[in-house]
Each structure stands twice: as structure tokens, then as C-alpha cells.
C-alpha positions as CSV (number, residue, x, y, z in Angstrom):
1,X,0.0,0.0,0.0
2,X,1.0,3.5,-1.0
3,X,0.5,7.2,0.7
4,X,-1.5,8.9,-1.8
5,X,0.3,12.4,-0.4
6,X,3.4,10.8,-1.9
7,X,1.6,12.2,-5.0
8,X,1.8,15.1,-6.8
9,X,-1.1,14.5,-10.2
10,X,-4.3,14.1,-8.3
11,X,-6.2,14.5,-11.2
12,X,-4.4,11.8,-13.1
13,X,-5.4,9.2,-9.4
14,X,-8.9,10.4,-9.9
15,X,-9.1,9.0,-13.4
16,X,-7.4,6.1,-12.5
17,X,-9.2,5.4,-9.4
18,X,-12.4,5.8,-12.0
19,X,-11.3,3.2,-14.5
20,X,-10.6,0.7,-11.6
21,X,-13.8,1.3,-9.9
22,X,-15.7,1.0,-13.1
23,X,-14.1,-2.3,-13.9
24,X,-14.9,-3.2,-10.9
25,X,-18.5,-2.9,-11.5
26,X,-19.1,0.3,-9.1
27,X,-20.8,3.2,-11.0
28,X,-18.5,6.6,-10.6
29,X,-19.6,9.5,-12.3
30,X,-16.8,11.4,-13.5
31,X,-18.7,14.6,-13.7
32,X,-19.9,14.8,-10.2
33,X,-15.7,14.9,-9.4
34,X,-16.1,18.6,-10.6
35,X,-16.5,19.7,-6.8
36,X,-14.3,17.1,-4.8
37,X,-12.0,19.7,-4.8
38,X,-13.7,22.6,-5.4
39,X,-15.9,25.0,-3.4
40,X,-18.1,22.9,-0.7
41,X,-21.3,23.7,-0.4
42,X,-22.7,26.7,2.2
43,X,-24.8,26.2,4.6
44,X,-28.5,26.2,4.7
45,X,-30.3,28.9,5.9
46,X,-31.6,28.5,9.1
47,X,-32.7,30.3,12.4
48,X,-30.2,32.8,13.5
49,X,-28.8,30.8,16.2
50,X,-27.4,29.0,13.3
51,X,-26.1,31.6,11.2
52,X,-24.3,33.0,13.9
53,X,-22.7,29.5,14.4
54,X,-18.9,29.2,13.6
55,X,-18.6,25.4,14.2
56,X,-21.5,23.2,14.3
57,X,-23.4,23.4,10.8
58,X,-19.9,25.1,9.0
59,X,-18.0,23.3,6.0
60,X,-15.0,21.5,7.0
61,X,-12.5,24.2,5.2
62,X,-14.3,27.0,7.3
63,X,-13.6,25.5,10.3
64,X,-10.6,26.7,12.3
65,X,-8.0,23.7,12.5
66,X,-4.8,22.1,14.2
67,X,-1.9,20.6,12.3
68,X,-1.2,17.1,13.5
69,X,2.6,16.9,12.5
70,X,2.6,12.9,13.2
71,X,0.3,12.6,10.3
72,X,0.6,15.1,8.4
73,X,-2.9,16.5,8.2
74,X,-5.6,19.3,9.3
75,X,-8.2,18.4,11.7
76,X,-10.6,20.8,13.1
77,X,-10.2,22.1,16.2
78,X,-13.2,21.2,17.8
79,X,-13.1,17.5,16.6
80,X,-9.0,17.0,17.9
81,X,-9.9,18.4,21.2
82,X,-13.0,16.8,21.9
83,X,-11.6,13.5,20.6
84,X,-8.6,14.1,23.2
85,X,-10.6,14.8,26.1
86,X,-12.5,11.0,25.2
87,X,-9.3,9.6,24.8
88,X,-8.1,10.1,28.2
89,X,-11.6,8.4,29.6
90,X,-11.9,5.2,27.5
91,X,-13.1,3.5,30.6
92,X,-16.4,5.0,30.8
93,X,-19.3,2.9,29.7
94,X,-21.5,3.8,27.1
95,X,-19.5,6.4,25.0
96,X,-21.8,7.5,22.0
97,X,-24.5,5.3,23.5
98,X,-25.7,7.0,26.5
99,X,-27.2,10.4,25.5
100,X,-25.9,12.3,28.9
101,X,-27.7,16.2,29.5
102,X,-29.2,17.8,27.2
103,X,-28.7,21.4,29.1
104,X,-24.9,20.7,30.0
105,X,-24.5,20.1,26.1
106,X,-26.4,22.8,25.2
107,X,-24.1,25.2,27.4
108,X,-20.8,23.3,26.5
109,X,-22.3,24.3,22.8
110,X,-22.4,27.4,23.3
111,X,-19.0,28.1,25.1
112,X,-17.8,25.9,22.2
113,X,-18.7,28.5,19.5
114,X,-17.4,31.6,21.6
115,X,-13.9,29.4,21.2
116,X,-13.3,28.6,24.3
117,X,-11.1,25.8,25.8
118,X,-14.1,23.7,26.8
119,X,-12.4,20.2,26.9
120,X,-9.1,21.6,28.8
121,X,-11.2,22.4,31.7
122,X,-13.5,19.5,32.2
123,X,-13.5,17.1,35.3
124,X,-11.4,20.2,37.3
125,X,-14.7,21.5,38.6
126,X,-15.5,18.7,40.5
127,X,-13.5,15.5,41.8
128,X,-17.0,13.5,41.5
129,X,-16.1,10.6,39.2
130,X,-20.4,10.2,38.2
131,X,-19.3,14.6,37.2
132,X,-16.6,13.5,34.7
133,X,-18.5,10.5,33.2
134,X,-21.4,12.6,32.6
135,X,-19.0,15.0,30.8
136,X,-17.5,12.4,28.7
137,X,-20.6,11.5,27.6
138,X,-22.0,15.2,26.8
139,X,-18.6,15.1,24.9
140,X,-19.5,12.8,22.5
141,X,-23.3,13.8,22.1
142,X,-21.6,17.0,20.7
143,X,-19.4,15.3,18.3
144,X,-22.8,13.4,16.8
145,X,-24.1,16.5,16.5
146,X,-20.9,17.9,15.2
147,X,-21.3,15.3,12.7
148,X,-24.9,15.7,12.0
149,X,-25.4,19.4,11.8
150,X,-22.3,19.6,8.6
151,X,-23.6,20.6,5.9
152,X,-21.8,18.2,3.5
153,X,-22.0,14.7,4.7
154,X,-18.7,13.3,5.8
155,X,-18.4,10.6,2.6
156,X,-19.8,13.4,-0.4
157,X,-23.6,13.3,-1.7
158,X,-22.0,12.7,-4.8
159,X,-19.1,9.4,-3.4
160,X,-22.0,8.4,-1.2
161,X,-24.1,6.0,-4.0
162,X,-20.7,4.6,-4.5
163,X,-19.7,3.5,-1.0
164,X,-23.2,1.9,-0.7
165,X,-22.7,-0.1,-3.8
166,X,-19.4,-0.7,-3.1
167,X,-20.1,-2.7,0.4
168,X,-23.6,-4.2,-1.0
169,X,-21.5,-5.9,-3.9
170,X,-18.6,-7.0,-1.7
171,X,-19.8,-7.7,1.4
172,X,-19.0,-11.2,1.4
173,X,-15.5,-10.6,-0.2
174,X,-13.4,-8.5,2.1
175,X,-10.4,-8.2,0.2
176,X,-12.2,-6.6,-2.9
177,X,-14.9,-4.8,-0.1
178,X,-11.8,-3.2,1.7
179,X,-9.6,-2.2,-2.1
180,X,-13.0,-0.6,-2.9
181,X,-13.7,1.1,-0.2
182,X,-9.9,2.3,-0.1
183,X,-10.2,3.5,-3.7
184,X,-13.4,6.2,-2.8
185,X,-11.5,7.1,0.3
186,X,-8.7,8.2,-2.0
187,X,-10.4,10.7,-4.2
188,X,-12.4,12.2,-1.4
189,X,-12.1,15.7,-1.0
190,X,-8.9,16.6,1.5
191,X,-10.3,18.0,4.3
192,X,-12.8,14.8,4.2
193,X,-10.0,12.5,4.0
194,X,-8.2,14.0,6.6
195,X,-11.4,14.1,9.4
196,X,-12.2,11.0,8.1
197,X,-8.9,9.2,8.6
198,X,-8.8,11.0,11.9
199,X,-11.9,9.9,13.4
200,X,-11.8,6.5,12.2
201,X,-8.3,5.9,14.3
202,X,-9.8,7.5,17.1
203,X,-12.9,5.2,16.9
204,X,-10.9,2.1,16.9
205,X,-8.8,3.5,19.8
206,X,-12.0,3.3,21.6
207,X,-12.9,0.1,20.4
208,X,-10.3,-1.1,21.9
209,X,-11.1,-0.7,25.1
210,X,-14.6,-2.5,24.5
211,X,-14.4,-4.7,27.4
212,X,-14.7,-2.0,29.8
213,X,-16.7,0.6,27.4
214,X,-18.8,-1.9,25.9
215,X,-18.5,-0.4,22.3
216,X,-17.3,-2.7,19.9
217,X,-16.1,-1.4,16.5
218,X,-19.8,-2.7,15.0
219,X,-21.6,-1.2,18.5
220,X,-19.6,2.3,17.2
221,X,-20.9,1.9,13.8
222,X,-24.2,1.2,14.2
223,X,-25.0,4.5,16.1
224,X,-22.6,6.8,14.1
225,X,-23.7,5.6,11.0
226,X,-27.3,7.9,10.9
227,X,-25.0,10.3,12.2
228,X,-22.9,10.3,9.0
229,X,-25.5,9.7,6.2
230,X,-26.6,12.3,4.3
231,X,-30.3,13.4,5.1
232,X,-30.8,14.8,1.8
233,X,-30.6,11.4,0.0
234,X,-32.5,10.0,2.9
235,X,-35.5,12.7,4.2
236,X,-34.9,14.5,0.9
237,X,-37.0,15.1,-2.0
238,X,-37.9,11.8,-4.7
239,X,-35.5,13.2,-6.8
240,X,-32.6,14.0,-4.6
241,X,-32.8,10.2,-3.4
242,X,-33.6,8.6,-6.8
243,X,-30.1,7.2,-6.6
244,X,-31.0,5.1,-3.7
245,X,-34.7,4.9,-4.5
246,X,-34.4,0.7,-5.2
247,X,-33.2,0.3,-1.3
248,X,-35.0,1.3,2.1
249,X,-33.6,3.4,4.3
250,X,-32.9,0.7,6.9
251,X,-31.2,-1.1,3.9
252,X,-29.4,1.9,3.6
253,X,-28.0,2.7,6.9
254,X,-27.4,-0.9,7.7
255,X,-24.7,-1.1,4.9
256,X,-23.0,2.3,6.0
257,X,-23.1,0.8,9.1
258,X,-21.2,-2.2,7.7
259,X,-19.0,-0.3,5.7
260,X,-18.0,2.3,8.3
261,X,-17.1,-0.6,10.8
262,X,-14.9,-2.1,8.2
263,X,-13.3,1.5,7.8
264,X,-12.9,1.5,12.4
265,X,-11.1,-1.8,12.0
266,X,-8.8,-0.9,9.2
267,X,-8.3,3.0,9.8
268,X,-4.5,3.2,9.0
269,X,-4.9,2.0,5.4
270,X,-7.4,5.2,4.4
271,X,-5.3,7.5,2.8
272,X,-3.3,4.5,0.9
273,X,-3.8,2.5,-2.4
274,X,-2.9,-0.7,-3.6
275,X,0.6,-0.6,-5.2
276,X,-0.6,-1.8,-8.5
277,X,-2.8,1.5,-9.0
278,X,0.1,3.6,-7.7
279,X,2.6,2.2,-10.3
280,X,0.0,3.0,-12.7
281,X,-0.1,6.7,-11.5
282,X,3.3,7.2,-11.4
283,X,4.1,5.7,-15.0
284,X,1.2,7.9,-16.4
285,X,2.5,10.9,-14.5
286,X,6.0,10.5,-15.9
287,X,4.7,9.8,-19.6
288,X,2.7,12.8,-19.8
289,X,5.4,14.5,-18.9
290,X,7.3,13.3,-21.3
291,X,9.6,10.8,-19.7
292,X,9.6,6.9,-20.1
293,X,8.9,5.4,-17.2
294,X,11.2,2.6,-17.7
295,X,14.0,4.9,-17.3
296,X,13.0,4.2,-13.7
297,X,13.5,1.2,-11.9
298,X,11.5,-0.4,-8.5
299,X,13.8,0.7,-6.2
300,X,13.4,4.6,-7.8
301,X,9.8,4.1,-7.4
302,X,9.4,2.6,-4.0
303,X,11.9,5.3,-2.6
304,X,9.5,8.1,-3.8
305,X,6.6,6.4,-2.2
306,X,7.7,5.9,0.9
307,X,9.0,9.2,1.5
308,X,7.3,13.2,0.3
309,X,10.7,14.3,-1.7
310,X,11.6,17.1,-3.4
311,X,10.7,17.1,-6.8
312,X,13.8,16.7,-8.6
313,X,14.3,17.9,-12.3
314,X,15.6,15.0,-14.5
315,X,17.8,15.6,-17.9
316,X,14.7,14.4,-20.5
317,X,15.7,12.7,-23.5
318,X,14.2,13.9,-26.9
319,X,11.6,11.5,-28.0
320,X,12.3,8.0,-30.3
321,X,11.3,9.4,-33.2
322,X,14.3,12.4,-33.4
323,X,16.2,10.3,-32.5
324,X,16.0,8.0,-35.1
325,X,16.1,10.8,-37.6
326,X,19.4,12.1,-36.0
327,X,20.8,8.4,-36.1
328,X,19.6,8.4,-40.1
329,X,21.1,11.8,-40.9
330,X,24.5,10.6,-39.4
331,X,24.2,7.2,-41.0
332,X,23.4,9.8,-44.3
333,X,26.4,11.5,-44.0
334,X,28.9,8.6,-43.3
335,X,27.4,7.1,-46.4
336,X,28.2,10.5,-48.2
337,X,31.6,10.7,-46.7
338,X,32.4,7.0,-47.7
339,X,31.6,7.7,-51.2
340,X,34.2,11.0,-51.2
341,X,36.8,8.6,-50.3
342,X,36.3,6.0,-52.6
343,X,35.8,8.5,-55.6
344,X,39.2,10.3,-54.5
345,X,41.0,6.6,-54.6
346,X,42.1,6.5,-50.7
347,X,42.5,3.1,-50.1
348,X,41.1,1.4,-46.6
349,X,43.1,-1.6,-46.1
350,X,41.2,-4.4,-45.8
351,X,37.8,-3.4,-45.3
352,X,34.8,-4.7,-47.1
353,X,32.5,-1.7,-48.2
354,X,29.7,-3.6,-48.9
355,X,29.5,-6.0,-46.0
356,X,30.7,-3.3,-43.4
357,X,27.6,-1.0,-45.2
358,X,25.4,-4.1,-44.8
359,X,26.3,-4.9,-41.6
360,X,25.5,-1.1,-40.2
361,X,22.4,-1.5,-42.1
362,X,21.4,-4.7,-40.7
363,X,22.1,-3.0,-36.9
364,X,20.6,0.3,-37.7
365,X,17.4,-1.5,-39.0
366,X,17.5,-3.7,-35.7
367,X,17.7,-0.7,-33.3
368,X,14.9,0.9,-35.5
369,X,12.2,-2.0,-35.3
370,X,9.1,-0.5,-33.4
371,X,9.3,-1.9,-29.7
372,X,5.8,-2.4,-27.8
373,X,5.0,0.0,-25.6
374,X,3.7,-0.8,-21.9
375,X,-0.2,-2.5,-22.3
376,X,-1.2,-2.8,-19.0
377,X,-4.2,-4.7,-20.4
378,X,-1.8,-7.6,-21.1
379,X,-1.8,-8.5,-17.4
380,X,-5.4,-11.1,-17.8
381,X,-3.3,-12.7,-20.2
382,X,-0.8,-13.8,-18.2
383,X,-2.4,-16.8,-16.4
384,X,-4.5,-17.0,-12.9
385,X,-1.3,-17.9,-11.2
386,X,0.1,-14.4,-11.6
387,X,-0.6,-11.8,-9.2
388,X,-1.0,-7.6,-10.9
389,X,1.7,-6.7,-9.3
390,X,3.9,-9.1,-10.4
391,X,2.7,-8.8,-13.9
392,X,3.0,-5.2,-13.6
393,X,7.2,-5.7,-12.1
394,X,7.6,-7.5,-14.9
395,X,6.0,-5.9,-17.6
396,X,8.3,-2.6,-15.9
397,X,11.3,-4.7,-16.0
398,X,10.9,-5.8,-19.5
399,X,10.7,-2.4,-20.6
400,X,13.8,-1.7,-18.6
401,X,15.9,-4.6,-20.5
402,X,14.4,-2.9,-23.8
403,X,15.6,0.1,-23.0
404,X,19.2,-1.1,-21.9
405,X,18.8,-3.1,-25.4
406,X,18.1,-0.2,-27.5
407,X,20.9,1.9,-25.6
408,X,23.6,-1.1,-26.2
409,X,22.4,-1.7,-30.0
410,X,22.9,2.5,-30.2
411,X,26.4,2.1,-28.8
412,X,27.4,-0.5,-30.6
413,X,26.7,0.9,-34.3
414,X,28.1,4.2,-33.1
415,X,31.5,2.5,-31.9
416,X,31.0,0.4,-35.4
417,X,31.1,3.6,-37.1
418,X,33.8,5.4,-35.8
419,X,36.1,2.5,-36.5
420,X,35.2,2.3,-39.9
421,X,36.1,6.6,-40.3
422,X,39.4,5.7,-38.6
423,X,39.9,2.9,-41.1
424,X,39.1,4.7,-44.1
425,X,41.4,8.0,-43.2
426,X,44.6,8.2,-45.1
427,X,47.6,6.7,-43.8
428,X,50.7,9.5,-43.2
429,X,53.1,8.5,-45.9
């Protein structure tokens, strides 16, 4: 699995990502991707209370945040500190069960937007342990809400039809479920990404402490999930929910819930891809850039996906095609310059003119046969016993030795033609 951060063409993972989710079977519209990383949408109007609201009911990129240097990513605020203060009372029973005070939340709420430090000073008013639970608790009602009240769901109205067909299709198959799933994580919008890779991580911290909260990774799920869905495809109008019209709603929200606890138990992988569609990014990348991607060996590529470097500027080559004109022009002229010789009666020794011209035209027409480029569609002809990403090492390497080929058959007609100038020079007398 690779970082997607490790790369720099995002449009180019988009299309990719489409291709492979649509051979998949999973329907991707690549026009809806027109706002995954554009403006999100504003809020709905409301009662004022709302419009004067700076964190519950605001898009993600309005939101203040904090930069977690560990990982590399924006969180908001709100959500890292409130996500802290849980962390540090995983024993309490019931977390995002229990619904706790609906006034304490409503004050905490309101403190909240005023941006005050909330979390920092909870549990110091009081050394009551029942206090602190009952703060833990409120704690979490407010990130449901958090959750709830955003006006763009958390997974996109337009990934959202996706993800559902995604875990409906491979829900018996996990391997396949989780590359799916992995795939529309990937071309999420980044501040999406970012909370959702959070929150996940911090979900399964939780769930690991199920034997004394009582919330499993599926207990977790099941109550975030209505949480999470958009109400627009679900309480909306017929035709804002005509994508899901042939499921119920409980159909609905039990595979989200499916597909979010599958996201809880494997929350480090969102953000990465499988190798084989990485390889295929950064070989498209380089070619449209104008640079052959089997100038680059495995160990060039894995080093650049393991680690954000500095983008550095490689000498390009020109393209085959001058080049084989500038090999023919030079062939041209030694032809030319052979011929002057001959006419003027030098003599060469013991060279052959014929078989030496013969035997440069033989190489040059050897180093000018067409090679084939990279097919990745070759790879379901290579038997069921071969894995993509060992078809796709060794349709790389091949085009390695190719290249190595062509560079050795280049060599070796220059080095043939600069012995036969030498040969054909005059002698001092």
C-alpha cells in the first residue's frame, strides 16, 4: 500500500481510481468529481442561532484547525480536542451510547462557538467521578451532533451511492470490499480525508477498550452511521434520493453501518492504495510528462513512495522518433563521406565496403524496429497464477531490458562507425 500524499497529479489518481472502480463494476460518475476539490457547499439557511454559528453546521474548510505533525494533516479544532478529552476516559461505559444532559450540552455548545477551551477544563470542577462521566458522555453527544449538523456529509452526496454499492457488492468478499472502499477514500475531497482518517483511528482506539466501554467497532458503527448519512438522499426530496430509491432506508443505513465498521477496524490504510494502481499513476505521470517510465527502476519508485521528496528535475531525452532521424542523418552523412573517399581513390586496407555498409544497415534496422510499448491490459493474459503486481514488475522490468537493449544496439553501431572513419582515413606517408 502506498500514501496517496506521496503524489503530486491528483487529477491523473482520480481517473485512474475511476477506471478501476468501473471495472470493478461500481458506477463513478466522473462529472460529479467537478466539486471534490472545489468549493463545498454553504450552509443552509436557518434560524439565526445557526447563522451565527462558527462550528456546528460550517464546512469542513471553514472550520478553524490544528496541524497534526505525526500525520501530516488538518483536523478541526473542535473535533481534535474533543476527541482528546474522550481519549483520556476510554473506561467510561457507554460512550456515543448513552445520550448524557441535554442542558450541559447545550451550554458546552455554546462556550464551544465563543472558542473557548471547553475540553481543557473538564473534570477540574469537580473530583466527583459520576461529574466527569457525565462529561465524557455530553462530549461525545456533541461530536454526533458535530457530525450531523455539517452541511456536506462526511463521505460526499456525490461518493455516497458509491460507498453503498461498493459494500452491498462485496460484502461477502473483504479483500475486494476493503480495495473498494480504499479507492473512494482516496479521491475524497482533502479536508474529508483528513477528518475522516482521523476519526476512524480514534474510533478504533476506543474500540479497543470494549471490554470495559462496551463499544465494539460494529456497536460504534451502528450509532454513528445515521449520524454520517446524508439526510438529503435519505429525508430529501424523490429526486434527490432517486439514486437510492431501489433500497429502504434501513437497507441503507445498515450497509454504511457495515462499511464504516470495516473502515474502524482498518483506519490506517485510508489515505493509501494498492501498489498496482500507484505504479500505474506514477508511470502515467512521468509519460505525460514526457519521460519513459522505464528509465526508472522499483527501487526509484518505491523510494518516492515511501517518503514526500523534493521534486527533482531530471535531464529528458528527446523523443524515439528524433532520435531515429538524428541516427539516419548521421548514417546519411557517413554514407556520403564514404563515397568522397572512394571517388578520390584512398584506399582502406582491408575493409569490405559492402559487407561493413550491410552490416550497419542490418544493426541500424534492428535498433529501429518498433518496440511495444507498456499495455497494461496484457496483465489477464498472463495466467491466474500471476498476481497484478507481479505482472506489472515484470512488464516494468521488461521495458527496462528494452531500453538497456536499444541503448547497447545504439552504442554499438556508433562505436562500429567510428572504426570504420578511422579505417578509411589516409595513412601519413
Amino acid at each position: 500500500m502506498k500514501n496517496i500524499l506521496t503524489l503530486d497529479d491528483f487529477d491523473t489518481l482520480k481517473s485512474i481510481v475511476f477506471q478501476e472502480l468501473t471495472e470493478m463494476g461500481i458506477d463513478v460518475e466522473s462529472g460529479s468529481s467537478h466539486s471534490m476539490y472545489g468549493k463545498s457547499r454553504k450552509p443552509s439557511g436557518g434560524s439565526k442561532e445557526k447563522e451565527k454559528s462558527t462550528i456546528f453546521g460550517q464546512t469542513l474548510d471553514h472550520l478553524p484547525s490544528v496541524f497534526l505533525e505525526e500525520r501530516g494533516i488538518f483536523v478541526p479544532r473542535f473535533l481534535y480536542e474533543a476527541c482528546q478529552y474522550v481519549v483520556n476516559h476510554l473506561d467510561v461505559e457507554g460512550l456515543f451510547r448513552k445520550a448524557g444532559s441535554l442542558a450541559r450540552q447545550k451550554e458546552m455548545r455554546l462556550l464551544v462557538e465563543k472558542g473557548n477551551l471547553v475540553f481543557a477544563t473538564l473534570g477540574h470542577k469537580s473530583n466527583d467521578p459520576k461529574c466527569e462521566s457525565a462529561n465524557v458522555l455530553d462530549t461525545c453527544s456533541l461530536i454526533k451532533c458535530f457530525f450531523r449538523e455539517m452541511p456536506e456529509p462526511l463521505l460526499t452526496l456525490e461518493l455516497f451511492p458509491a460507498f453503498i454499492q461498493a459494500e452491498m457488492a462485496f460484502h461477502n468478499d473483504e479483500p475486494r470490499r476493503l480495495d473498494a472502499l480504499l479507492l473512494l477514500c482516496s479521491i475524497l475531497p482533502p479536508s474529508n480525508l483528513n477528518v475522516l482518517k482521523y476519526f476512524t483511528e480514534f474510533l478504533k482506539k476506543v474500540s479497543l477498550r470494549a471490554k470495559e466501554n462496551k463499544m465494539s467497532a460494529s456497536n460504534l458503527a451502528l450509532l454513528l452511521a445515521p449520524n454520517v448519512a446524508p439526510r438529503r438522499l435519505l429525508h430529501g426530496s424523490k429526486s434527490e434520493k432517486a439514486v437510492l430509491s431501489s433500497l429502504t432506508e434501513n437497507q441503507v443505513l445498515t450497509a454504511l453501518s457495515s462499511l464504516l465498521e470495516c473502515l474502524i477496524i482498518h483506519s490506517e490504510k485510508i489515505g493509501f492504495i494498492p501498489d498496482s494502481v500507484y505504479q500505474k499513476c506514477v508511470t502515467v505521470s512521468y509519460m505525460s510528462d514526457g519521460t519513459s517510465a522505464t528509465d526508472f527502476d522499483d527501487e526509484t519508485l518505491d523510494s518516492t513512495s515511501e517518503k514526500p521528496k523534493k521534486k527533482k528535475k531530471k535531464r529528458r531525452s528527446s523523443s524515439i522518433q528524433r532520435m531515429m532521424q538524428s541516427l539516419s542523418q548521421s548514417f546519411s552523412r557517413w554514407r556520403r563521406r564514404s563515397g568522397s573517399l572512394n571517388r578520390s581513390g584512398v584506399s582502406c586496407g582491408s575493409v569490405d565496403d559492402s559487407s561493413l555498409e550491410m552490416s550497419t544497415k542490418r544493426n541500424f534496422d534492428q535498433l529501429t524496429t518498433p518496440v511495444a510499448p507498456f499495455q497494461p491490459e496484457r496483465l489477464d493474459t498472463l495466467g491466474p497464477a500471476v498476481t497484478p503486481k507481479v505482472a506489472l514488475k515484470r512488464e516494468s522490468l521488461a521495458g527496462h531490458r528494452q531500453s538497456l537493449a536499444r541503448r547497447s544496439r545504439r552504442n554499438r553501431i556508433t562505436e562500429e562507425a567510428s572504426r570504420t572513419r578511422h579505417s578509411r582515413r589516409p595513412s601519413a606517408t
